[in-house]
C-alpha positions as CSV (number, residue, x, y, z in Angstrom):
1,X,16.5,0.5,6.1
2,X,13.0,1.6,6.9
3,X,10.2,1.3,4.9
4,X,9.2,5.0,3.3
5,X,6.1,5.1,4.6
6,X,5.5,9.1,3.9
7,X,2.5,10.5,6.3
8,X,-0.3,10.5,4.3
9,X,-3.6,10.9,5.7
10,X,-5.3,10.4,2.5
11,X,-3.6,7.6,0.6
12,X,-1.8,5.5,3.2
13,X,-3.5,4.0,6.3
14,X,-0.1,4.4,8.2
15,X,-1.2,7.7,9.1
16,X,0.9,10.1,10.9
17,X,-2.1,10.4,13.9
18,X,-2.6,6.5,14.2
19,X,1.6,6.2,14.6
20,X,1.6,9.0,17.1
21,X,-1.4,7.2,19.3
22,X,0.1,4.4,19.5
23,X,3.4,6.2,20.5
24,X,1.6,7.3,24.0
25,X,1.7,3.3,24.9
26,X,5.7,3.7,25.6
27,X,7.1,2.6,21.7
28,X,9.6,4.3,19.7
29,X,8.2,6.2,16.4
30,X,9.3,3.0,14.3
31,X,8.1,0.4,16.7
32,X,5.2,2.4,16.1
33,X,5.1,2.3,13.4
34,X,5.4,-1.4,13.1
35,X,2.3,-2.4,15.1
36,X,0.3,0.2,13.1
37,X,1.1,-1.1,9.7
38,X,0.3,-4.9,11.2
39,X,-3.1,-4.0,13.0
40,X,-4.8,-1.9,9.2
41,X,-3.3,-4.8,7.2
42,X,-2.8,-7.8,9.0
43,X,-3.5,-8.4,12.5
44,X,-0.8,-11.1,13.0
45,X,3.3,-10.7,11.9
46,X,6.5,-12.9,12.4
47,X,9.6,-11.5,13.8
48,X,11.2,-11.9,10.8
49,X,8.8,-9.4,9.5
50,X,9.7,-6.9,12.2
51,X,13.1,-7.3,11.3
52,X,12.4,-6.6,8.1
53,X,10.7,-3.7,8.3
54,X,13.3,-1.7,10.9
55,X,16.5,-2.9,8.8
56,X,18.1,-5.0,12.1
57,X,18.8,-8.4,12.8
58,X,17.3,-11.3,14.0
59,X,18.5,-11.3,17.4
60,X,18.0,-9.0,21.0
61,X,16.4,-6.0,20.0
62,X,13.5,-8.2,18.3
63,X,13.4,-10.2,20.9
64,X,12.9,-7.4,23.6
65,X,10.2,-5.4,21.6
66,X,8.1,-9.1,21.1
67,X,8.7,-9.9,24.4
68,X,7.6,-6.7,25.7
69,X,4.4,-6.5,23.7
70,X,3.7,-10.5,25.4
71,X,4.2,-9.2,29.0
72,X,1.9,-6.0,28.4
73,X,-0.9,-8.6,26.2
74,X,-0.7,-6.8,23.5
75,X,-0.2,-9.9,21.8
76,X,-0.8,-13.6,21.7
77,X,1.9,-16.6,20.9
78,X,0.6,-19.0,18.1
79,X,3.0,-22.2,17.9
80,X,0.8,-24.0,15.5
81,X,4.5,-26.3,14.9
82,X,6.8,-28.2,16.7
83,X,10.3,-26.5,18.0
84,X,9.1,-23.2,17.3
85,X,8.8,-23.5,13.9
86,X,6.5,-20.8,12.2
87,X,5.8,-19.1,15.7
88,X,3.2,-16.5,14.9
89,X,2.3,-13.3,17.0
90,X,-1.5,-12.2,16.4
91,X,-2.1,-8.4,17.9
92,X,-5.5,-7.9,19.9
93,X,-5.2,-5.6,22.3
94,X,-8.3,-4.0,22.4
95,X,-6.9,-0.4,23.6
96,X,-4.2,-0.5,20.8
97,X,-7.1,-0.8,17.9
98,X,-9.2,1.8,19.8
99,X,-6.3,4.7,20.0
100,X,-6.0,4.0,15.8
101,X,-9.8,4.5,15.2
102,X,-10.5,1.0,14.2
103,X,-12.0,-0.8,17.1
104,X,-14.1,-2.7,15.0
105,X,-11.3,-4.1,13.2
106,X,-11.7,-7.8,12.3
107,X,-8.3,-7.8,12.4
108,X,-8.2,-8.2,16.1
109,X,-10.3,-11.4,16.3
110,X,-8.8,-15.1,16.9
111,X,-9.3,-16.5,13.2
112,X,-8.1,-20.2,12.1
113,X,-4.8,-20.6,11.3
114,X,-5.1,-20.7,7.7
115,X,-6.5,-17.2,7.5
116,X,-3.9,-16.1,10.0
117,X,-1.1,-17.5,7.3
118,X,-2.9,-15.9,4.6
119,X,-2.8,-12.5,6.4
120,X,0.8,-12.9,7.0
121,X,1.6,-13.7,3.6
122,X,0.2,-10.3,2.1
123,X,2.0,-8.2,4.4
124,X,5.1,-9.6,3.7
125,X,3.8,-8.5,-0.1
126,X,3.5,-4.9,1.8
127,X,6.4,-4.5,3.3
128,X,8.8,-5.6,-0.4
129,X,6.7,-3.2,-2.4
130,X,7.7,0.2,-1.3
131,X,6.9,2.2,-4.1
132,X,3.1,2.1,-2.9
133,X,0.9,3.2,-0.2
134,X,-1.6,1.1,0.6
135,X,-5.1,1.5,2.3
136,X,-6.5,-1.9,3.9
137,X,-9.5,-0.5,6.2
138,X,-12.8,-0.5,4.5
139,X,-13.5,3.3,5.7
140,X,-9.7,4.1,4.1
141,X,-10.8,3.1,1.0
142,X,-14.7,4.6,0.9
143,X,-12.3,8.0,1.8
144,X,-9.5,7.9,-1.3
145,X,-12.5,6.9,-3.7
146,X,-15.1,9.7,-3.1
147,X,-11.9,12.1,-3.4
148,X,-11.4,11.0,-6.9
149,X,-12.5,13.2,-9.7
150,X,-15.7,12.1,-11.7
151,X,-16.5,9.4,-9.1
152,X,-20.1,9.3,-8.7
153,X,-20.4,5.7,-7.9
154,X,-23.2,5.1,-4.5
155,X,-22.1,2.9,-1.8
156,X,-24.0,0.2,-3.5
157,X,-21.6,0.4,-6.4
158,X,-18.3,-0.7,-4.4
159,X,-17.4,-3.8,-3.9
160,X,-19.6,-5.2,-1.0
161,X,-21.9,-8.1,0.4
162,X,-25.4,-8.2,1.7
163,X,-26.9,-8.8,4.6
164,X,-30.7,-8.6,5.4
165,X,-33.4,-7.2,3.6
166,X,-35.6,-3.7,3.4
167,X,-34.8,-1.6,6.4
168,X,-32.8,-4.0,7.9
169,X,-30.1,-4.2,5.1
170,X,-26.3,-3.8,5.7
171,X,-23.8,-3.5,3.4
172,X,-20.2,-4.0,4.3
173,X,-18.2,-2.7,1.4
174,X,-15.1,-4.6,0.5
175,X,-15.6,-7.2,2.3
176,X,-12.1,-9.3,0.8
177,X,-9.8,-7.3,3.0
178,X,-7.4,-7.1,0.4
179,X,-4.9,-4.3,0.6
180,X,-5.5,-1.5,-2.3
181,X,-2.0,-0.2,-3.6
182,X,-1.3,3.9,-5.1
183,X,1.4,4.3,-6.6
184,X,4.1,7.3,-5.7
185,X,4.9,8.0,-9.1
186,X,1.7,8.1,-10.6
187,X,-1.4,8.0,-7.8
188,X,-4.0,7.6,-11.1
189,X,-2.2,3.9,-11.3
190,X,-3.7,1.7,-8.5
191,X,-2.5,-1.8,-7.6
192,X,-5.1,-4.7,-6.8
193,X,-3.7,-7.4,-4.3
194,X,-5.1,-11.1,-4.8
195,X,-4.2,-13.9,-2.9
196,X,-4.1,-16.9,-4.8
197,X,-5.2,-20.0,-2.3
198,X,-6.8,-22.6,-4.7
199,X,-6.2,-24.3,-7.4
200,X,-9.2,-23.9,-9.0
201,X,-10.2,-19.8,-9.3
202,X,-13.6,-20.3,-8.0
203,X,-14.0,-17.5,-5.4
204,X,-11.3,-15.3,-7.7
205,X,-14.3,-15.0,-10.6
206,X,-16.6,-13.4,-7.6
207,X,-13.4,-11.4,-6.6
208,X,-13.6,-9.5,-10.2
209,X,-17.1,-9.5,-10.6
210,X,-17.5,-7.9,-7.6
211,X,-14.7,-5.0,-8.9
212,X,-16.1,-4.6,-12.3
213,X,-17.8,-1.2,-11.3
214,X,-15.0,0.0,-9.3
215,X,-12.3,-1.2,-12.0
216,X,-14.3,0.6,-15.0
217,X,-14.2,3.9,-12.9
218,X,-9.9,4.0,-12.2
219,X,-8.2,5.2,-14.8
220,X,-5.1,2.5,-14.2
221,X,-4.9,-0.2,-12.7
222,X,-2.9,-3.3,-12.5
223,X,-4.1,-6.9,-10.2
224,X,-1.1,-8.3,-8.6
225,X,-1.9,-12.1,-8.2
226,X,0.4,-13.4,-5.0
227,X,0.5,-16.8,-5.3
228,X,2.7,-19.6,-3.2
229,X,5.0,-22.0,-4.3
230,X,2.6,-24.4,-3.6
231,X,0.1,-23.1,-6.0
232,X,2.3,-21.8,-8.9
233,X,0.9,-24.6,-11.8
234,X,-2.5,-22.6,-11.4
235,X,-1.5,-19.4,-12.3
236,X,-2.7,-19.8,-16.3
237,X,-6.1,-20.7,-15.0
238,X,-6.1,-17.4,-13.1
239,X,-5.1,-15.7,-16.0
240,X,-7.8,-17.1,-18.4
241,X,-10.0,-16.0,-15.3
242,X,-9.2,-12.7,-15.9
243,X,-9.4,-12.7,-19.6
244,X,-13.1,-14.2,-19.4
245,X,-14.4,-11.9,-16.7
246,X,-13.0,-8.5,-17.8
247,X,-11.9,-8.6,-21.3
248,X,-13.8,-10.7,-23.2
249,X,-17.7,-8.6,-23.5
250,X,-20.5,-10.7,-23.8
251,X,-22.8,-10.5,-26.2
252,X,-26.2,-8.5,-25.2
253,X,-28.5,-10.4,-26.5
254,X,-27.0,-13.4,-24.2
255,X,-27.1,-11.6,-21.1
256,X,-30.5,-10.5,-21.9
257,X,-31.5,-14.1,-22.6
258,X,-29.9,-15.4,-19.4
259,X,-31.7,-12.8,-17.4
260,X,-34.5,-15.4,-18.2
261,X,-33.1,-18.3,-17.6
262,X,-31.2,-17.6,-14.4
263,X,-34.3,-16.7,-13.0
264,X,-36.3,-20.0,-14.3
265,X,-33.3,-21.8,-12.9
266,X,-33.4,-20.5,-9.3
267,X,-37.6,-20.6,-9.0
268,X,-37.0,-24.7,-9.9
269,X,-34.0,-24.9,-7.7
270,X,-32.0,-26.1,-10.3
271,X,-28.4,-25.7,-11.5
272,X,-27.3,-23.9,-13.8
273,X,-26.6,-26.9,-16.9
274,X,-27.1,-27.4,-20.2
275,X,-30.2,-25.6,-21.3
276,X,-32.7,-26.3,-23.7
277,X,-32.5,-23.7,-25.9
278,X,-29.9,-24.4,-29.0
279,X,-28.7,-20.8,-28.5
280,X,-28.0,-20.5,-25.3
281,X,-26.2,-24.2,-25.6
282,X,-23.9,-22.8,-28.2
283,X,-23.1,-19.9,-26.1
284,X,-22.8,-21.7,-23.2
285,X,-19.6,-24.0,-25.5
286,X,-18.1,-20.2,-26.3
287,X,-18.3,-18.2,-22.9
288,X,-16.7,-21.6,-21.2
289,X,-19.5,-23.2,-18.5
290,X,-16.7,-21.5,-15.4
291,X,-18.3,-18.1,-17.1
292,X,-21.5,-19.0,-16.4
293,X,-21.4,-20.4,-13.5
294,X,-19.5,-17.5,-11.9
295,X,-22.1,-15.3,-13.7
296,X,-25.2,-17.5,-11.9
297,X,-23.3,-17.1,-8.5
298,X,-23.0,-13.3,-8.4
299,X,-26.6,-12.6,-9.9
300,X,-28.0,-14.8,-7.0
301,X,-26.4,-12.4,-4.7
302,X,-26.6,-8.9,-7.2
303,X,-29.0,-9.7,-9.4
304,X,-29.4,-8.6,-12.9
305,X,-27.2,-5.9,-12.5
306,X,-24.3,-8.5,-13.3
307,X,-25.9,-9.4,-16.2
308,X,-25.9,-5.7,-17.4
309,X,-22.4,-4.8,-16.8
310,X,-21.7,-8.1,-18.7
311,X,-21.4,-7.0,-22.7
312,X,-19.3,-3.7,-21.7
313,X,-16.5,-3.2,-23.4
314,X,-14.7,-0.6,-21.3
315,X,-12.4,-3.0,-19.9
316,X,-11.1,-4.5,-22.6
317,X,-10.3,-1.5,-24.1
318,X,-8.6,-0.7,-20.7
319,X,-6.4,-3.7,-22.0
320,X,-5.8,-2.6,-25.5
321,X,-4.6,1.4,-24.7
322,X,-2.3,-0.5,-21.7
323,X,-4.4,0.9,-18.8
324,X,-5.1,-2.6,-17.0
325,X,-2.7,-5.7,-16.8
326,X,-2.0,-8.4,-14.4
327,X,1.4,-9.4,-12.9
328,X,2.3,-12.2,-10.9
329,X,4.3,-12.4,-7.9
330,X,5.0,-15.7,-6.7
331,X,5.8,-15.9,-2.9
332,X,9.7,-17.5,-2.4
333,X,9.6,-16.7,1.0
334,X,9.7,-20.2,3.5
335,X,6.7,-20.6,5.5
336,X,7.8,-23.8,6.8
337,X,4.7,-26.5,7.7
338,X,1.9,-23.2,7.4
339,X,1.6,-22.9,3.5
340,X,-0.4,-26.2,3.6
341,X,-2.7,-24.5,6.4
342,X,-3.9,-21.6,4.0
343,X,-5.0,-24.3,1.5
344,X,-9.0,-23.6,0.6
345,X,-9.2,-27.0,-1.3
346,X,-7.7,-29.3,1.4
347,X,-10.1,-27.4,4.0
348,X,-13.2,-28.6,1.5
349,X,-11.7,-32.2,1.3
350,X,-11.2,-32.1,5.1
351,X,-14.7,-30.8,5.3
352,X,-16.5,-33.5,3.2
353,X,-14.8,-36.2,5.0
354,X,-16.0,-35.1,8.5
355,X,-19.6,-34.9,6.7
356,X,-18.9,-38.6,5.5
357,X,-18.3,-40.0,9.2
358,X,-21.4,-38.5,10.7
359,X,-23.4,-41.3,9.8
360,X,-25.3,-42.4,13.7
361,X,-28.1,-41.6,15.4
362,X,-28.7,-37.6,15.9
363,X,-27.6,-36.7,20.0
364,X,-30.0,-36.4,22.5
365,X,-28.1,-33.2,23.3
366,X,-25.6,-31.0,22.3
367,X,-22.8,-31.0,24.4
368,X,-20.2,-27.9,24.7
369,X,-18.0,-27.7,22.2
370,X,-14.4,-27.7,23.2
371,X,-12.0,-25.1,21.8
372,X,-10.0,-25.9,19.2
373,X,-6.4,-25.9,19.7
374,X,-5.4,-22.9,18.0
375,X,-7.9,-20.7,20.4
376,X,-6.9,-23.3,23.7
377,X,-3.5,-22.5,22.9
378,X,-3.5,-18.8,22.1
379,X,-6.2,-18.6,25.9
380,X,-3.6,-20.2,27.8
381,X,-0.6,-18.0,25.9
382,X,-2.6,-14.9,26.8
383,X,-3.4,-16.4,30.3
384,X,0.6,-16.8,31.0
385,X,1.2,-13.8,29.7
C-alpha cells in the first residue's frame, strides 16, 4: 500500500506542486511521488525502498522505473560491494531539483559513502512511520515554525552554524539535515529524528544544545534516537546525554562562574581541565566532565548565550508533566557490508593512521589528486549511462 502522504503545503515537504513538477518529466503520480520524497529527505534510495513505498514486488516494474531514471541520468549507480550487494542509486539531476524549488539542495551532491548510508538509513525511518509528515528542507522548516503561535524566536534562535563575521556573516539554519516529524493526530506533538553513528555521543551533546531554544518553544515533543545494530550497547550513553543536557538545570552561579573561565581558557589556548578553583572542581565531579566539555564546545561557537540557557528549568519540567521523552528505534533492517561505512569512530581511527604514515620530506609539488573511487565510479556510471 502507499504511503499516506496527504498534500500538505505547510507540514509535509511532499507537496502536492513539487509531485505535480516532477510529473511533467513523463512519471506516474506515485513514481512521483517517489523521487520527490527521496530528493527533500535523502538524495540516494535502494530499490527495496521503492518497493516499499508503492506496495509491489521486487521484480520488473522496479526494475523498469530504475532503469529508466539511469538511461535519462536522473541517477547514478553506486556498487560500493561486490556482486551487487548494497547497490545504491544517488538522484542528481539538476533539472529534477530545480522543478521542486530546491536547486540548492545538498542533497544532489556526490558525498562519501558513509553519508550516503546514513541518508538511506533515515528514510527507510520515513517511509515505516506513517503517522507523520515530515519537513527535511531548511526553508520547510523556517516556514511551519514562524506559523506557530507565540513563536517569536529570530533566525539567530534556530538551530544553525556560523560562518564569517560582521557583514559578511551567514547563517545556515539547521544545518543536521535531520528530518522534523508532525504528528496527524496531534500537529502540537513534533518528532526529532537522530541518527545514532558513534559510540561515544560527542557530536549528539552539540545536536541538543543547538535545539535547546527551539525545543523550549514546542509545546511536545519527542527525540526518536535511530540507532543500528551495530551501535545498540551505546544507547544508555545517549540517554544519560539527554538527561545531562536538557533535564538536569545547572546551577546559575556555575554558569556564571564558567562564563569566566571558558573565556580564560580560550585566550591561553588551553583545554578545558581541572580548574583551580575548589568550586568549580566540585562542580566539575557533579555536572560529569562530558557536560563541560560539550558546554566549552558550543560557547566557542555561540558564546555565552549557552551558558545562559544553561540553569533553565523549562525542560525538565517538559519531562515531569510528559511533554518531552525519548524513544529508541533500533534499525533491524540488513544493510549488508555498508553499516560499517557510516561508522564516525572508525573514519577518526582511519584518519589518525593516515596522519601517522606521513612522516617524509614535505613534496616539491602537489600533484592532482585522483578521485576516489566512489566519485570514479559513480563518473563512469553517469558516463555509460
Amino acid at each position: 500500500m502507499t504511503p499516506a502522504y496527504p498534500p500538505s503545503d505547510t507540514w509535509d515537504s511532499v507537496t502536492r506542486a513539487r509531485v505535480q513538477a516532477v510529473s511533467a518529466f513523463g512519471f506516474t503520480e506515485r513514481q512521483c511521488r517517489f523521487l520527490v520524497t527521496v530528493m527533500v529527505h535523502a538524495g540516494c534510495f535502494l530499490e527495496r525502498q521503492y518497493c516499499t513505498f508503492t506496495g509491489t514486488v521486487r521484480g520488473h516494474n522496479s526494475r523498469e522505473f530504475i532503469g529508466r531514471l539511469v538511461a535519462r541520468g536522473f541517477i547514478r549507480v553506486i556498487e560500493p560491494g561486490p556482486a551487487r550487494r548494497g547497490r545504491l542509486y544517488h538522484v542528481h539531476h539538476k533539472p529534477l531539483y530545480e522543478a521542486i524549488g530546491q536547486s540548492d539542495n545538498r542533497n544532489r551532491r556526490l558525498h562519501t559513502l558513509g553519508r550516503i548510508v546514513e541518508r538511506v538509513m533515515i528514510l527507510d525511518a520515513l517511509l515505516e512511520d506513517r503517522r507523520c509528515w515530515w519537513l527535511s528542507p531548511a526553508d520547510d522548516k523556517l516556514q511551519f515554525f514562524s506559523q506557530m503561535r507565540d513563536n517569536r524566536m529570530q533566525r539567530e534562535d534556530y538551530p544553525h552554524i556560523a560562518f564569517g563575521a560582521g557583514r559578511q556573516r551567514t547563517l545556515r539554519c539547521f544545518p543536521d539535515k535531520l528530518p522534523i516529524g508532525i504528528e496527524k493526530d496531534s500537529m502540537e506533538h513534533l518528532v526529532f529524528l537522530y541518527l545514532v553513528n558513534r559510540r561515544v555521543p560527542v557530536d549528539f551533546r552539540q545536536f541538543l544544545l543547538r535545539h535547546v531554544g527551539l525545543l523550549r518553544m514546542v509545546h511536545r515533543w519527542t527525540l526518536r534516537l535511530l540507532v543500528p545494530r551495530r551501535f545498540r550497547t551505546a544507547v544508555a550513553l545517549y540517554r544519560a546525554a539527554v538527561r545531562e543536557e536538557l533535564w538536569t538545570p545547572m546551577n546559575p552561579s556555575v554558569s556564571r562562574s564558567l562564563e569566566t573561565y571558558f573565556a580564560d581558557c580560550h585566550t591561553r589556548g588551553a583545554h578545558v581541565g581541572e580548574p583551580d578553583d575548589p568550586y568549580l572542581r566540585r562542580e566539575f565531579t557533579r555536572q560529569g566532565s562530558a557536560k563541560i566539555q560539550a558546554l566549552y564546545r558550543a560557547w566557542r561557537v555561540r558564546g555565552d548565550r549557552v551558558l545562559w540557557e544553561a540553569p533553565s528549568p523549562v525542560l525538565a519540567d517538559d519531562r515531569i508533566h510528559g511533554c518531552a521523552r525519548v524513544e529508541v528505534v533500533v534499525l533491524d533492517r540488513q544493510y549488508l557490508q555498508l553499516t560499517p561505512a557510516m561508522d564516525r569512530d572508525a573514519w577518526a581511527r582511519r584518519g589518525a593512521k593516515r596522519k601517522s604514515r606521513q612522516v617524509g620530506p614535505p613534496v616539491p609539488e602537489a600533484s592532482p589528486s585522483p578521485l576516489s573511487p566512489l566519485e570514479s565510479h559513480a563518473d563512469s556510471a553517469s558516463a555509460n549511462a
